[in-house]
N, C-alpha and C positions, 0 to 999 in steps of 0.2 A: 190179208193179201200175201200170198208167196212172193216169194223173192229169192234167187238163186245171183250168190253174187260171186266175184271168181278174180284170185289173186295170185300174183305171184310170175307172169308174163315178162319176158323181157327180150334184151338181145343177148346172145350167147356164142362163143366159137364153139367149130367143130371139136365135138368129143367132151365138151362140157354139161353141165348138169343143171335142171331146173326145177323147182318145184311147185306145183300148182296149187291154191285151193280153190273149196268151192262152199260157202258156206251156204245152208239151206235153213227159212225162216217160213212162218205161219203156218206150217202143219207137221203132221209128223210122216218123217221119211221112213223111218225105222224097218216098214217092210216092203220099201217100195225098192226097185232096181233103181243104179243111181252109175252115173259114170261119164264120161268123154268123148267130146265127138270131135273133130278139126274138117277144116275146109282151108283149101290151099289157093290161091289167086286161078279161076279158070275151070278149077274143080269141083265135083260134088264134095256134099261133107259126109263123113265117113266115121264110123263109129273106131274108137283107140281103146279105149277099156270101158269093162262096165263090171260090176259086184252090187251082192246081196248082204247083209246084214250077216249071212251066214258064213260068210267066208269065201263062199264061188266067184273067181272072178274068170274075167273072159277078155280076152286078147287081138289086136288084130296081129299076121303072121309079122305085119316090118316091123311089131314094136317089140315083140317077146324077147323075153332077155336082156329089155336095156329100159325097158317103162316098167313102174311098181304102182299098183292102185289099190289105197285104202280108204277105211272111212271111220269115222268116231261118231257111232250113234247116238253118244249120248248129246255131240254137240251137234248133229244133223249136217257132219262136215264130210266132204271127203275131199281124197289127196290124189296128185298125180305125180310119183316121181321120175322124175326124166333125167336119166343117167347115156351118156356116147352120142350124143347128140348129134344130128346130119342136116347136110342142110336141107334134106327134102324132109327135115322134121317141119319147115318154117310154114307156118301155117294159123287162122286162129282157131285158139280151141276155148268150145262151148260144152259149160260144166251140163249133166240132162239129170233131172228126177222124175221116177215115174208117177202118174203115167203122159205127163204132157206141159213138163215144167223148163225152162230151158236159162240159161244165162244168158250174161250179153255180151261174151267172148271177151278172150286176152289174149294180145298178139305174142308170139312167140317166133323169132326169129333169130334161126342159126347162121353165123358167116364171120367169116374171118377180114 
């Protein structure tokens, strides 16, 4: 049985930093796409990052240059680091593996 399970959520002020995981079990991820997606109260959910095994990662425009996405294949993990935090970052974010694997979100709320 897969399982995508996702840690690391919390409440945060603006311009503070958080870091995500996302552990991935019962199969292997290693060459699958794997990455981030969030939904905000009212909103669609919206792809934040996503990468390959190979190194390519991919962005959306409001997060480049303050979100960092890695992964460690050998533990079938990946990472989301969230550096300058806003508070239209507040949203929950669901860890994805492909091709149709998903978590069960961890809320992330920026506010002072």
């Amino acid at each position: 049985q897969v399982q995508l399970v996702e840690s690391g959520g919390g409440l945060v002020q603006p311009g503070g930093s958080l870091r995500l995981s996302c552990a991935a079990s019962g199969r292997d991820f290693s060459i699958s796409v794997m990455g981030w997606y969030r939904q905000a109260p009212g909103k669609q959910r919206e792809l934040v990052a996503s990468c390959l095994s190979s190194g390519w990662t991919n962005y959306v425009d409001s997060v480049k240059g303050r979100f960092t996405i890695s992964r460690d294949n050998a533990r079938n993990t990946v990472y989301l680091q969230m550096n300058s935090l806003r508070p239209e970052d507040t949203a929950v974010y669901y860890c994805y593996a492909g091709p149709r694997f998903w978590g069960q979100g961890t809320q992330v709320t920026v506010s002072s």
